[in-house]
SEGU-429984 format. One record per residue: residue in one letter; x, y, z of N, C-alpha, C in turn. Coordinates in Angstrom, 1 decimal, m for minus. Layout:
R   rest      nc1      nc2      nc3     cac1     cac2     cac3      cc1      cc2      cc3
R      A        X        Y        Z        X        Y        Z        X        Y        Z
...
***
This chain:
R   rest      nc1      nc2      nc3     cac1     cac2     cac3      cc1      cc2      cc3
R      X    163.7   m156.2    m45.8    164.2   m155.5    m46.9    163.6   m156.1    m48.2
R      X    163.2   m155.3    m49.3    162.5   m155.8    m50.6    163.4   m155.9    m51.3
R      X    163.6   m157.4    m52.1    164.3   m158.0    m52.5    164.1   m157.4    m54.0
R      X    165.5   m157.3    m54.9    165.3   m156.2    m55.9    164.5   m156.9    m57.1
R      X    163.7   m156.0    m58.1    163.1   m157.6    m58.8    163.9   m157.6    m60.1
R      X    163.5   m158.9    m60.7    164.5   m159.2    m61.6    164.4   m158.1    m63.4
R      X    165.5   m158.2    m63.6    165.6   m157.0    m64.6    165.5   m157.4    m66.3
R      X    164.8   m156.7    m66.8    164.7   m156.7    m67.9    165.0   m155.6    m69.1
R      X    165.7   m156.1    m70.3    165.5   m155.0    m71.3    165.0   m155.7    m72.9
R      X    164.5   m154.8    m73.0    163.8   m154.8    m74.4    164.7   m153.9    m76.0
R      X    164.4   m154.5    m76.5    165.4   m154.5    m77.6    164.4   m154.7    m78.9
R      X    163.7   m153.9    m79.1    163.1   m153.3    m80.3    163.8   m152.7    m81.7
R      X    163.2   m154.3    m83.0    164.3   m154.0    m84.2    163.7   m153.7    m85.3
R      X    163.5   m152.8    m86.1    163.4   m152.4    m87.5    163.5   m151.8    m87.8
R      X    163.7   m151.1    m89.3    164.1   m149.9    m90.4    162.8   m148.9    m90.4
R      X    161.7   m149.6    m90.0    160.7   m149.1    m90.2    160.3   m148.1    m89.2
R      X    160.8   m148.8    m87.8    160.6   m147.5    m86.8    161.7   m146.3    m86.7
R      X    163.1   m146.6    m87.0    164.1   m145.8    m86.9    163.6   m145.0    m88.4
R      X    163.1   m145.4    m89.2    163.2   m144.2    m90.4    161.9   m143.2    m90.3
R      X    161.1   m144.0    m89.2    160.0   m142.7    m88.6    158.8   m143.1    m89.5
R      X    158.9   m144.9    m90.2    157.4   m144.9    m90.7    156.5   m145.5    m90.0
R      X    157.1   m146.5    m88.9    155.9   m146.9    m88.3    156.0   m146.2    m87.1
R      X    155.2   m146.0    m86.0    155.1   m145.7    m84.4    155.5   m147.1    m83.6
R      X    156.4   m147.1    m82.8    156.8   m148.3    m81.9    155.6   m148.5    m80.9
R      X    154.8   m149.2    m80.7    153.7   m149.2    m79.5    154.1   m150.5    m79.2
R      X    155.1   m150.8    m79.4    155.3   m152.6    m78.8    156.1   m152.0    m77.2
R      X    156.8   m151.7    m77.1    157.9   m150.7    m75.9    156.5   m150.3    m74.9
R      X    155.8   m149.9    m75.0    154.5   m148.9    m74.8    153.9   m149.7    m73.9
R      X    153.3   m150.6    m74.7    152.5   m152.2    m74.2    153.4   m153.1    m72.9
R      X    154.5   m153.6    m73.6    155.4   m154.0    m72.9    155.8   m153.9    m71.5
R      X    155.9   m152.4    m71.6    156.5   m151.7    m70.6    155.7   m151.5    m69.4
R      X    154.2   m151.5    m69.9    152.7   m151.4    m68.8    152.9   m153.0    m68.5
R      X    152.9   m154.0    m69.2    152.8   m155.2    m68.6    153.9   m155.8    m67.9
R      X    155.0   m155.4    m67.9    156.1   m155.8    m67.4    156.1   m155.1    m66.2
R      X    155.6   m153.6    m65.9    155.2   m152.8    m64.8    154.3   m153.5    m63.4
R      X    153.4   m154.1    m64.7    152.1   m155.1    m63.3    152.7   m156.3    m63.3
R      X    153.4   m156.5    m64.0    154.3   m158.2    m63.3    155.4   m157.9    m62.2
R      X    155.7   m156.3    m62.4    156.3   m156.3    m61.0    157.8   m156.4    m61.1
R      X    158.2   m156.5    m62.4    160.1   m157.0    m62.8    160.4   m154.8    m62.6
R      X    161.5   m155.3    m63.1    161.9   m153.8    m63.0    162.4   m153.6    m64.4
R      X    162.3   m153.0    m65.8    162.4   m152.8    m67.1    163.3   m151.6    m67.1
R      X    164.6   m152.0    m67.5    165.6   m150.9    m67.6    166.1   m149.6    m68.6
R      X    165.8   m150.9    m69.5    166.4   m150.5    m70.4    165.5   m150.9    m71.8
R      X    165.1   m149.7    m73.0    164.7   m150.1    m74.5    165.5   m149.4    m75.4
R      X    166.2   m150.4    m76.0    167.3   m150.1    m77.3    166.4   m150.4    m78.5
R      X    166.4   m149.4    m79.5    165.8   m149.8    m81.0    166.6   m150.0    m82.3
R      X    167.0   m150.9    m82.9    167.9   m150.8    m83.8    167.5   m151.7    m85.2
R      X    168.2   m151.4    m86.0    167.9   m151.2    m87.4    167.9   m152.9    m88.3
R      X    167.4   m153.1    m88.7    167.1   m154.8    m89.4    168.8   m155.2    m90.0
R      X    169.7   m155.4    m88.9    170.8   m155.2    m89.4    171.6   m156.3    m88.4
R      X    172.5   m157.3    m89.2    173.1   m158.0    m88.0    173.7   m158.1    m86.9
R      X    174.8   m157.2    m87.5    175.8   m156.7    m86.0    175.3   m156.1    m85.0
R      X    174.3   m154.9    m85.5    173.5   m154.4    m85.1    172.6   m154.9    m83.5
R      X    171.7   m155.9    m84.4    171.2   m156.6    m83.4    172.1   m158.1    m82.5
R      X    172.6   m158.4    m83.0    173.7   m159.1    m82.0    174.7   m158.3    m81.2
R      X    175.2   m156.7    m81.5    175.4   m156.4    m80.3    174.8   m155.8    m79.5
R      X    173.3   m155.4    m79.6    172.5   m155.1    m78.6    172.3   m156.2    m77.6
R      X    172.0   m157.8    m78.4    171.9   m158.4    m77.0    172.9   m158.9    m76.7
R      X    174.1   m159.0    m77.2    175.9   m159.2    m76.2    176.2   m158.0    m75.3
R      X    175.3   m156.7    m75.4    175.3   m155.9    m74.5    174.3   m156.4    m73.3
R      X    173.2   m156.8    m73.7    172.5   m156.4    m72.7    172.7   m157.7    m71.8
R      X    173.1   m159.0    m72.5    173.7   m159.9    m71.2    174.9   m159.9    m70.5
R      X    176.1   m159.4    m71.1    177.1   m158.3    m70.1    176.5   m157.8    m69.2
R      X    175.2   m157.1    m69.2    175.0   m155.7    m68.3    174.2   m157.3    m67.0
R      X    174.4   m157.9    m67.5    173.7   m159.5    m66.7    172.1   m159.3    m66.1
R      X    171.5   m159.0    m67.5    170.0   m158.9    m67.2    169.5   m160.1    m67.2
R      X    168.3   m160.1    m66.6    167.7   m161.4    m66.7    167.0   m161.9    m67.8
R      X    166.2   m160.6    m68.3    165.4   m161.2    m69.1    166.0   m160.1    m70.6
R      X    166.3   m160.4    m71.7    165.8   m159.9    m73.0    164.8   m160.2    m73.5
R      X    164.3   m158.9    m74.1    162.6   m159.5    m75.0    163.6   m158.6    m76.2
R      X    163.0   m159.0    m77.3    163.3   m158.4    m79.0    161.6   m158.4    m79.4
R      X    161.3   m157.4    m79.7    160.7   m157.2    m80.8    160.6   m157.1    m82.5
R      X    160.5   m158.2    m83.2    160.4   m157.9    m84.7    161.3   m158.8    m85.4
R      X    161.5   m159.0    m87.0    162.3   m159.4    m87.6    162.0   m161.0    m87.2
R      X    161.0   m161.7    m87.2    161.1   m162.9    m87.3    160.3   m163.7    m88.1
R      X    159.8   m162.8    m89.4    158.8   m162.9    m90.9    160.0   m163.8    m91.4
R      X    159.4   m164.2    m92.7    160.0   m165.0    m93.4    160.8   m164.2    m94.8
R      X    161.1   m163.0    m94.3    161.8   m161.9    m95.7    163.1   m162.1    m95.2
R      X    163.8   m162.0    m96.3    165.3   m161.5    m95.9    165.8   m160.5    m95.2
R      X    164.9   m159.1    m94.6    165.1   m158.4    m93.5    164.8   m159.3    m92.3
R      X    164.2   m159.9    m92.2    163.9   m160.7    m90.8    165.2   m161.2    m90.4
R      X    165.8   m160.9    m89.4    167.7   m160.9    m89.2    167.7   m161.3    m87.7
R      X    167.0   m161.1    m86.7    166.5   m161.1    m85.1    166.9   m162.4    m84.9
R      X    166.6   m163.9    m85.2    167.0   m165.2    m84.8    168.4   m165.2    m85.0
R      X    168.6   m164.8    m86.3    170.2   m164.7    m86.9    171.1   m164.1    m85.8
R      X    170.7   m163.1    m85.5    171.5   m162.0    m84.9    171.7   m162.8    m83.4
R      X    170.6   m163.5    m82.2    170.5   m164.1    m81.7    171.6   m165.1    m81.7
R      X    172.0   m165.9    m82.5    172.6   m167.0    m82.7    174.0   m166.8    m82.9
R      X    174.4   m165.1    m83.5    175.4   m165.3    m83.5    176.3   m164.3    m82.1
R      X    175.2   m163.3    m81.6    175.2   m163.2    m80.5    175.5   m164.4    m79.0
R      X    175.2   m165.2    m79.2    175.5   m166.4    m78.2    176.2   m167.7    m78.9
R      X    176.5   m167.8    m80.1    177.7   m168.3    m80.3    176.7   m170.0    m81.2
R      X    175.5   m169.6    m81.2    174.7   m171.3    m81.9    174.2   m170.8    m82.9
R      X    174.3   m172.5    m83.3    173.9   m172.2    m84.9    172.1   m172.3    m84.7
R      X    171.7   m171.9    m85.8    170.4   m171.8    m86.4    169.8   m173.4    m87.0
R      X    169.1   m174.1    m86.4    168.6   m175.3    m86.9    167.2   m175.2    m86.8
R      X    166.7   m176.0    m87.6    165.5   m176.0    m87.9    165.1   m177.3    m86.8
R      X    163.5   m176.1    m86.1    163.3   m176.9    m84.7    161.8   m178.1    m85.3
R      X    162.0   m178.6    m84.8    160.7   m179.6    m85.4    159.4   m179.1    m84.9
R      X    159.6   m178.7    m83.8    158.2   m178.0    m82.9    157.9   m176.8    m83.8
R      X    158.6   m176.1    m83.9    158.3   m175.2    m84.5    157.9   m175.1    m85.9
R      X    158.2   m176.2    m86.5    158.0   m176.8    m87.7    156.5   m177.1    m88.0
R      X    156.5   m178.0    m86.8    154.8   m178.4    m86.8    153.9   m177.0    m86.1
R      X    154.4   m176.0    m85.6    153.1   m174.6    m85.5    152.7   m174.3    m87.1
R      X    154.0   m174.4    m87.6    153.6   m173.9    m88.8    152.7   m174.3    m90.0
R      X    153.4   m175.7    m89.6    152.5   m176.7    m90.8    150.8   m176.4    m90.0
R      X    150.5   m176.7    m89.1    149.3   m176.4    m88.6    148.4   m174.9    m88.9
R      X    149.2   m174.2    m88.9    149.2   m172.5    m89.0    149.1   m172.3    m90.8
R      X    149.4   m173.1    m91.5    149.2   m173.3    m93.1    148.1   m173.6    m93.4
R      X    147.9   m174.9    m92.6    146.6   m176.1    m93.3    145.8   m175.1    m93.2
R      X    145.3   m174.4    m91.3    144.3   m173.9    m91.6    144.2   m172.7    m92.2
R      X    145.2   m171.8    m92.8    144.8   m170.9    m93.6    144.7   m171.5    m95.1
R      X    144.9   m172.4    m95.6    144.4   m173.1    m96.9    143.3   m173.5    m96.5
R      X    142.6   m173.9    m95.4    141.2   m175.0    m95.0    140.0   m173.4    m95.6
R      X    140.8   m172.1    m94.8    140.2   m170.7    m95.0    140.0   m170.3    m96.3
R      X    140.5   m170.6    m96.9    140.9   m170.3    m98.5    141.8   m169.1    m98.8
R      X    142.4   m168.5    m97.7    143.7   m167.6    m96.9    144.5   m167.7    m98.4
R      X    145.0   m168.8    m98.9    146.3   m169.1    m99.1    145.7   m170.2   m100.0
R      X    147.0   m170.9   m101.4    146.2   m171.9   m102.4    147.2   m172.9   m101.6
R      X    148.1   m172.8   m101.1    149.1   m174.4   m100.4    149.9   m174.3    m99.4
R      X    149.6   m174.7    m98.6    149.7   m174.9    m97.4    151.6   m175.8    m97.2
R      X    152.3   m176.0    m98.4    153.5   m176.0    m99.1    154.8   m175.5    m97.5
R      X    155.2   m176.2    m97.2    156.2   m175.2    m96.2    157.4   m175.2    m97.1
R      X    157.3   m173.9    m97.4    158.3   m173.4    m98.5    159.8   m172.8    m97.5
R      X    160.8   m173.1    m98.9    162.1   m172.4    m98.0    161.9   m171.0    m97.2
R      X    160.7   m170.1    m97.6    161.1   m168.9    m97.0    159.5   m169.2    m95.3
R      X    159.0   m169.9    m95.5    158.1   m170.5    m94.7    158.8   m171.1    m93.5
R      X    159.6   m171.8    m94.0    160.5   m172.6    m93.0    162.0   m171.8    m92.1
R      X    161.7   m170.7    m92.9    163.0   m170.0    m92.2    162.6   m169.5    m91.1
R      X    160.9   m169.4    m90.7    160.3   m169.2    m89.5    160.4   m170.5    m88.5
R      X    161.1   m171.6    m88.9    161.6   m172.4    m87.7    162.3   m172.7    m87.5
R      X    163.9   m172.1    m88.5    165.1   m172.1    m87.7    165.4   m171.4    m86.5
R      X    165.5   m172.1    m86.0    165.9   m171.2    m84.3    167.3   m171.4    m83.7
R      X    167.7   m170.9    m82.8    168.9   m170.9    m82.6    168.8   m172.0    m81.7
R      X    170.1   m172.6    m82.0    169.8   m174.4    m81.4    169.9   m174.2    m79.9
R      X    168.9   m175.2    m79.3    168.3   m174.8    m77.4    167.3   m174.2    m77.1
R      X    166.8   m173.8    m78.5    165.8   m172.6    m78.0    164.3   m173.3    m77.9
R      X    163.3   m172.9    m77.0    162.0   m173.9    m77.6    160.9   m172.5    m78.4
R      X    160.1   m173.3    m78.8    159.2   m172.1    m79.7    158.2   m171.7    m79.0
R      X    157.9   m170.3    m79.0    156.5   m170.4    m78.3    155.3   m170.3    m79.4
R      X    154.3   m170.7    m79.2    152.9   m170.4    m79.8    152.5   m169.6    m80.3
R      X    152.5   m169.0    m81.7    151.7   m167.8    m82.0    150.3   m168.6    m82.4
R      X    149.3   m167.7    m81.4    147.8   m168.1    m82.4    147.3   m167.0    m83.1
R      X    148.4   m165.6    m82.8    147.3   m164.8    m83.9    148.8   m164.5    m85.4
R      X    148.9   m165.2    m85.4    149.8   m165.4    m86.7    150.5   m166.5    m86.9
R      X    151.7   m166.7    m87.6    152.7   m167.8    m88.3    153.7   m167.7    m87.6
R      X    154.4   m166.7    m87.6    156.4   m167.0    m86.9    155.8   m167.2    m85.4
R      X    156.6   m168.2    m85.1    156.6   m168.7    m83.7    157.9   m167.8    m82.8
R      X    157.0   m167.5    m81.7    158.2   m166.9    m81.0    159.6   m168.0    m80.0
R      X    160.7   m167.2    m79.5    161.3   m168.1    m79.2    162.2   m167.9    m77.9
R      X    162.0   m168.9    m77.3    163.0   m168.7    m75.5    164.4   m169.3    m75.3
R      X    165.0   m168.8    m75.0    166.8   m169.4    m75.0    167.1   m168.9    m73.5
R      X    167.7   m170.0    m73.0    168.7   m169.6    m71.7    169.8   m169.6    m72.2
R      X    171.0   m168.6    m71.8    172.2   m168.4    m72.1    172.8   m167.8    m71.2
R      X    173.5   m168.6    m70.3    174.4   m168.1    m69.3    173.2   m167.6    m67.8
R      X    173.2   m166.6    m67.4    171.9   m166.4    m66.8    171.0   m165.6    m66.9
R      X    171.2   m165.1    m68.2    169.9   m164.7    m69.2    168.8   m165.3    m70.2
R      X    167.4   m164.8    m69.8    166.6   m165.5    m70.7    166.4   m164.7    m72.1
R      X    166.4   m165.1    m73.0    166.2   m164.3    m74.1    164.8   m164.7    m75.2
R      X    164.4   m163.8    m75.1    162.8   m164.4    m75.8    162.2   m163.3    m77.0
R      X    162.6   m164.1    m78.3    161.9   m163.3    m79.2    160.3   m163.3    m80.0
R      X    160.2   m162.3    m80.0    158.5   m161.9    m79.9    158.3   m161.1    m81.2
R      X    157.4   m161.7    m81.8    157.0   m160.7    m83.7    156.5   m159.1    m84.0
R      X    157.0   m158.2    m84.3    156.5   m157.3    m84.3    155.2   m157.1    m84.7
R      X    154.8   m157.8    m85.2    153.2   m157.2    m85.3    152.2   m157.2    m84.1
R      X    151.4   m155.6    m83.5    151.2   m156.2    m82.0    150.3   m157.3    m82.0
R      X    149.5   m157.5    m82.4    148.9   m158.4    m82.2    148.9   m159.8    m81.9
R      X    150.6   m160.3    m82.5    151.5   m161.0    m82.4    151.7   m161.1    m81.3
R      X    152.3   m160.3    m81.2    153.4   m159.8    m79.9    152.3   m160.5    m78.6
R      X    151.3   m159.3    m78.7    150.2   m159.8    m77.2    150.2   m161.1    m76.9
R      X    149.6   m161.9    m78.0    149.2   m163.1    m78.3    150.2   m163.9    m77.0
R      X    151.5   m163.4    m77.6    152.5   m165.2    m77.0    152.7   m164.5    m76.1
R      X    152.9   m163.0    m75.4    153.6   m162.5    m74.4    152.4   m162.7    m73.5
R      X    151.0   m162.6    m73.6    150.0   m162.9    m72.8    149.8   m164.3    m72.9
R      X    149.9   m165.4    m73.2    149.7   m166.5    m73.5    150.9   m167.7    m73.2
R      X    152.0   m167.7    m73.8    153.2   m168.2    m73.3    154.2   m167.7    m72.6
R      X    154.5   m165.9    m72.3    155.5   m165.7    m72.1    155.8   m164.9    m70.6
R      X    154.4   m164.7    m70.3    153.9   m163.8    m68.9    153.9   m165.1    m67.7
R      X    153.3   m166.4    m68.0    153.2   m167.1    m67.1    154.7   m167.6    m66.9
R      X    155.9   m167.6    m67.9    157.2   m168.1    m67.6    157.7   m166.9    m66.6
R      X    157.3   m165.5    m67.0    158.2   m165.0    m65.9    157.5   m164.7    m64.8
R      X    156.5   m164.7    m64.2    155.8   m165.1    m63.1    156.5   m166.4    m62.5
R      X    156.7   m167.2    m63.0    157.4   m168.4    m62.2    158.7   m168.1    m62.5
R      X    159.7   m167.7    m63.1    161.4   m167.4    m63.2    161.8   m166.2    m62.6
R      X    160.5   m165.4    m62.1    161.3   m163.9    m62.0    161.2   m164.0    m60.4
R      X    162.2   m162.5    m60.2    161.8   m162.3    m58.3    160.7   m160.7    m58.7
R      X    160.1   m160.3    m58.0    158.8   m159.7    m58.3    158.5   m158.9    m57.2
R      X    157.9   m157.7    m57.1    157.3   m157.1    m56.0    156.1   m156.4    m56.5
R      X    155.3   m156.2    m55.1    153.7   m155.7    m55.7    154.4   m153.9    m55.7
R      X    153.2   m153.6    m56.3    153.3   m152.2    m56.6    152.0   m151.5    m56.2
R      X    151.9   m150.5    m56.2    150.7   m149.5    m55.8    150.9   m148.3    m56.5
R      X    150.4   m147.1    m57.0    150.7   m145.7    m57.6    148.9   m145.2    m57.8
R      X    149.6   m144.0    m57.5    148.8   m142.8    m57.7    149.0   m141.7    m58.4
R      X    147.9   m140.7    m58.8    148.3   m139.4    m59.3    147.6   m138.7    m58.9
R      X    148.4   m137.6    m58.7    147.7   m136.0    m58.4    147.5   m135.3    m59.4
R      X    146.8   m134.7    m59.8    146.1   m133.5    m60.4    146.5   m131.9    m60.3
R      X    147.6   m130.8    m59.9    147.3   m129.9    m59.6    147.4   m128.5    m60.4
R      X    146.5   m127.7    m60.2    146.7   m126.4    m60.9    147.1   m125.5    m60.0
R      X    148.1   m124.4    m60.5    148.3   m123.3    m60.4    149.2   m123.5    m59.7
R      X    149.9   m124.5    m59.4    151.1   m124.6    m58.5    152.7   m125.0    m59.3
R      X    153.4   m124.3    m60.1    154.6   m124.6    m61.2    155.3   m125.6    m60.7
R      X    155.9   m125.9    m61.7    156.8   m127.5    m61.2    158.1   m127.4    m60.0
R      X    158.6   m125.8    m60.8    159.4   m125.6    m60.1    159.3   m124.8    m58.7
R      X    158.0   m124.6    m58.3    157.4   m124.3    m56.7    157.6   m125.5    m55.9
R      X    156.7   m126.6    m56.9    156.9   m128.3    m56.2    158.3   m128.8    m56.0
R      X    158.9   m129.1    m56.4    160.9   m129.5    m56.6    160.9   m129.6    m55.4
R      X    161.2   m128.4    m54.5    161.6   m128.5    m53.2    161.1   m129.2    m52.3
R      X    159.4   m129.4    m52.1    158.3   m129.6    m51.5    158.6   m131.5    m51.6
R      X    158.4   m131.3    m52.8    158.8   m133.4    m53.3    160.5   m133.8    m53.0
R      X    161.1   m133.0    m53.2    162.7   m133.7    m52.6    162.4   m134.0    m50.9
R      X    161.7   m133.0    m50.3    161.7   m133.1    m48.9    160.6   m133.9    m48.4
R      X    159.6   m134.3    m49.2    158.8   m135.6    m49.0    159.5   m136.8    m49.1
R      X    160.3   m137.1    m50.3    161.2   m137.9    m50.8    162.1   m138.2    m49.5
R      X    162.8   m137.5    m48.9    163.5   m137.3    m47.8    162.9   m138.3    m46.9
R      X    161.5   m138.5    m46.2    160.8   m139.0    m45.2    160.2   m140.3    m45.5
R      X    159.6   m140.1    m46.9    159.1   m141.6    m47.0    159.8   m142.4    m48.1
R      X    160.9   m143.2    m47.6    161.9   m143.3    m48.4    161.5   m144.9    m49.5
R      X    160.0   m145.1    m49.1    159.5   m146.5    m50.1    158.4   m145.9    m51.2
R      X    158.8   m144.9    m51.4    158.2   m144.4    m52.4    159.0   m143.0    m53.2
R      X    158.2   m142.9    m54.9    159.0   m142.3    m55.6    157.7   m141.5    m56.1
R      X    158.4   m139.9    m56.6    157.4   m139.2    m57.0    158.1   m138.2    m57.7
R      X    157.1   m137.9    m59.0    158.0   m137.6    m60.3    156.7   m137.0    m60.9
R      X    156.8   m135.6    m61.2    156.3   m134.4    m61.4    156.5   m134.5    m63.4
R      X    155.2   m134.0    m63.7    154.7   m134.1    m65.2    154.6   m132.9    m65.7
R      X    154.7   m131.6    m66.1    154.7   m130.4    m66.5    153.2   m131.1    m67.5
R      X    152.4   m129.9    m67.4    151.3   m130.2    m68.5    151.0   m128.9    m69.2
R      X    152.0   m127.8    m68.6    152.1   m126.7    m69.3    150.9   m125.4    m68.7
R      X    150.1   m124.9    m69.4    149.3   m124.1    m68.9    148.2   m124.7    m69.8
R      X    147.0   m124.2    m68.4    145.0   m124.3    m68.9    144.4   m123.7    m67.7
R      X    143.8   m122.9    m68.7    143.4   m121.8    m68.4    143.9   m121.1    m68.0
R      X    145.0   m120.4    m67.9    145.7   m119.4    m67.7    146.4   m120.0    m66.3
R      X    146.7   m121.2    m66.2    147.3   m121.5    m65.0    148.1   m122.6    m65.3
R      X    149.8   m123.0    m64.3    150.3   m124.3    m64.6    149.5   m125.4    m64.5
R      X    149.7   m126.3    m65.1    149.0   m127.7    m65.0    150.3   m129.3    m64.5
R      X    150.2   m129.7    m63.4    151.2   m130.5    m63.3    150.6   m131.6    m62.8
R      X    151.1   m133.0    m63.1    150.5   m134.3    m62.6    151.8   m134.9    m61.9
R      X    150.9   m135.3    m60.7    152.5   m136.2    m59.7    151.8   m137.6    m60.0
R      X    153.3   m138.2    m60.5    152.9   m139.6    m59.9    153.6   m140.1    m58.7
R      X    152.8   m141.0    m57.6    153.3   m141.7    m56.6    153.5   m143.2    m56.3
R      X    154.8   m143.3    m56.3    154.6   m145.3    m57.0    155.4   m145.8    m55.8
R      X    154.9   m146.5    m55.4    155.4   m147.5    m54.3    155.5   m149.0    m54.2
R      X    156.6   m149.4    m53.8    156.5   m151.1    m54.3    157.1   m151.7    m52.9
R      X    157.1   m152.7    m52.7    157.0   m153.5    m51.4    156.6   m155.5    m51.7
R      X    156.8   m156.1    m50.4    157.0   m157.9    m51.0    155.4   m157.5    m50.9
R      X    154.4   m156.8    m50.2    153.4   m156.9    m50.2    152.4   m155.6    m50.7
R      X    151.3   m155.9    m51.5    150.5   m154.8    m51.9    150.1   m153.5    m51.0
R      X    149.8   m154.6    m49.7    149.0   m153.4    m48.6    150.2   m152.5    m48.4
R      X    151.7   m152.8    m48.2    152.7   m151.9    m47.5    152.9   m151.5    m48.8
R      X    153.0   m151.6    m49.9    152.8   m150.8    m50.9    152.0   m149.7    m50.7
R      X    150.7   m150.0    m50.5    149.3   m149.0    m51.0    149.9   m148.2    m49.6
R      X    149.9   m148.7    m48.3    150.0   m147.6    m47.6    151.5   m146.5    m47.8
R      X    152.3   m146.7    m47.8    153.9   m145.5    m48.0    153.2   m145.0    m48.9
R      X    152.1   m145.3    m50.5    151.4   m144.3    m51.5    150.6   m143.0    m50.5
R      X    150.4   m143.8    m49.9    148.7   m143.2    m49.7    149.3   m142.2    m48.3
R      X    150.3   m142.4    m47.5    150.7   m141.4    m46.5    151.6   m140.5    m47.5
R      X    151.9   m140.4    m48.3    152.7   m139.8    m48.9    151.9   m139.0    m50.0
R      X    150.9   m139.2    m50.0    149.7   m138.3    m51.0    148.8   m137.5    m50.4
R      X    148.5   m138.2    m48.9    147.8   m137.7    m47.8    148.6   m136.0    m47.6
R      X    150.0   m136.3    m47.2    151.1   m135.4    m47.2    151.2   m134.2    m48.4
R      X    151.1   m134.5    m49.5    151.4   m133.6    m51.0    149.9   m133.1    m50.9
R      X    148.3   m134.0    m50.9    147.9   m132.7    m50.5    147.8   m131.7    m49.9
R      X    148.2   m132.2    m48.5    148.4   m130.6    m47.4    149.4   m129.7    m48.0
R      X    150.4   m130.3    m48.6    151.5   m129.2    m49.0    150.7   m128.5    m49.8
R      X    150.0   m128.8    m51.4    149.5   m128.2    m52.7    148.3   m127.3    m51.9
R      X    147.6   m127.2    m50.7    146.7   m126.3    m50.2    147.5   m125.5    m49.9
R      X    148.3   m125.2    m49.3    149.1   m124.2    m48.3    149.5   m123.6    m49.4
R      X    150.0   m124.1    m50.6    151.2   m123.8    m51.8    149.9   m122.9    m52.7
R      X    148.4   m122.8    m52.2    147.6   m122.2    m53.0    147.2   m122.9    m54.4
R      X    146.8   m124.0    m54.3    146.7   m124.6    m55.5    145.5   m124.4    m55.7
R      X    145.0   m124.1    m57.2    143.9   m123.7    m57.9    142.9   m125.3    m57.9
R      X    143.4   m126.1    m58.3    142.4   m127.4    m58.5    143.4   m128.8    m58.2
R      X    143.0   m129.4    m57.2    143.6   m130.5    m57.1    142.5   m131.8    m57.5
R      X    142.9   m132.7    m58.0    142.3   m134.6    m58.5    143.9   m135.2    m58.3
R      X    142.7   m136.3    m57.1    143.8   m137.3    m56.7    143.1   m138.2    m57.2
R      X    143.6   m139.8    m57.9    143.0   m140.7    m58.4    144.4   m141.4    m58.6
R      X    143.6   m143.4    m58.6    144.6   m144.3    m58.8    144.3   m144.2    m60.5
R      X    143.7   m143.8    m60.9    143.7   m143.8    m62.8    144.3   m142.8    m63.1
R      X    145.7   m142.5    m63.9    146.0   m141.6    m65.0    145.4   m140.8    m65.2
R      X    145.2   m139.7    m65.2    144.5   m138.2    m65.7    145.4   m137.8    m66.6
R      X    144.8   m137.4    m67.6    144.9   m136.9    m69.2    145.5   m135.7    m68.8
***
């Protein structure tokens, strides 16, 4: 039996995406990397540079007794930056200023003063408010910017805040924060595919994929409407299979694709492409 893998939600915070000026691509990223680590990603809540706000999203999401919280954003040195805040009073600690995180910054100063970036390298009150953290927490490493990100165990959730800017974000989530849940998490391999097919409507397929679904019960398959081209439906299947191991993954994909395209011939399909890459 495949042991279930461990769960995560993401909790995505600013004014900027709820008022429709920036595009969220942090969710986007996340959600492909969390996919090839193999966790299972539940849930993404977006909410507003606001305190209660963001403290009851994650008093929600450790109720729901997830493993992992990630946050995105709010951890600049402005008075909107509210995400550590919200954190702290979410789990009940205060906000102290970590020394570690003290020294990223002081380092993360000199050399943008050594750059000529910046005239003083000065760790000012609003500089420093990037290393109060919520007390317990350790800092992670930003190398492609200033606010350091941050990890908290609380009860049996890990909570780890990550800076909106992506670039940020990649940095410590590829660098500090992917190797922690590789070693904390439970995990399974994955395998997926897609189908390509024309001229066969989604709702011809329904029945065809419930009754596949039916037989190969280690795999999931979930129909894309692409509308019409050239005067015909356009639909993409994906087929995602997961298992403790890759090969019993790849195979339940691959009999189960074998299977949909005998159906999509009989069903008169105009153009079938099968490929493990995404088709546009």
């Amino acid at each position: 039996m495949v042991k279930k893998p461990s769960t995560v939600e993401l909790i995505i915070i600013g004014n900027e995406i709820l008022n429709g000026a920036v595009l969220d691509t942090n969710s986007n990223w996340l959600a492909e990397r969390l996919y090839e680590l193999g966790v299972y990603l539940r849930r993404v809540t977006t909410v507003r540079d606001d305190l209660e706000e963001i403290s009851s999203a994650i008093k929600e999401a450790i109720r729901r007794k997830t493993d992992w919280v990630i946050t995105s954003g709010g951890l600049g040195p402005t008075f909107d930056d509210k995400t550590l805040q919200g954190v702290a009073k979410a789990v009940r600690k205060p906000l102290t200023l970590n020394k570690d995180a003290v020294e990223m910054l002081r380092d993360r100063y000199e050399k943008l003063k050594e750059l000529g970036v910046i005239e003083s390298a000065e760790l000012t009150p609003a500089r420093l408010k990037m290393a109060r953290l919520p007390k317990g927490s350790q800092p992670l490493k930003n190398r492609a910017g200033s606010a350091p990100g941050a990890l908290l165990r609380y009860r049996k959730t890990w909570i780890v805040c990550l800076p909106g800017v992506p670039a940020e974000l990649k940095d410590i989530f590829t660098n500090e924060l992917e190797p922690l849940i590789r070693e904390k998490s439970i995990t399974v391999k994955r395998y997926r595919e897609w189908i390509s097919v024309k001229g066969v409507p989604e709702s011809t397929l329904s029945p065809h994929i419930d009754e596949l679904l039916s037989r190969h019960r280690k795999v999931y398959i979930k129909s894309h409407p692409r509308g019409i081209e050239d005067g015909v439906s356009k639909v993409i299947l994906e087929i995602l299979g997961e298992d403790i191991s890759k090969e019993k993954a790849l195979e339940s994909v691959r009999n189960a694709a074998i299977e949909m395209m005998d159906r999509l011939k009989t069903l008169g399909a105009k153009e079938i492409l099968r490929s493990e890459e995404k088709p546009t």
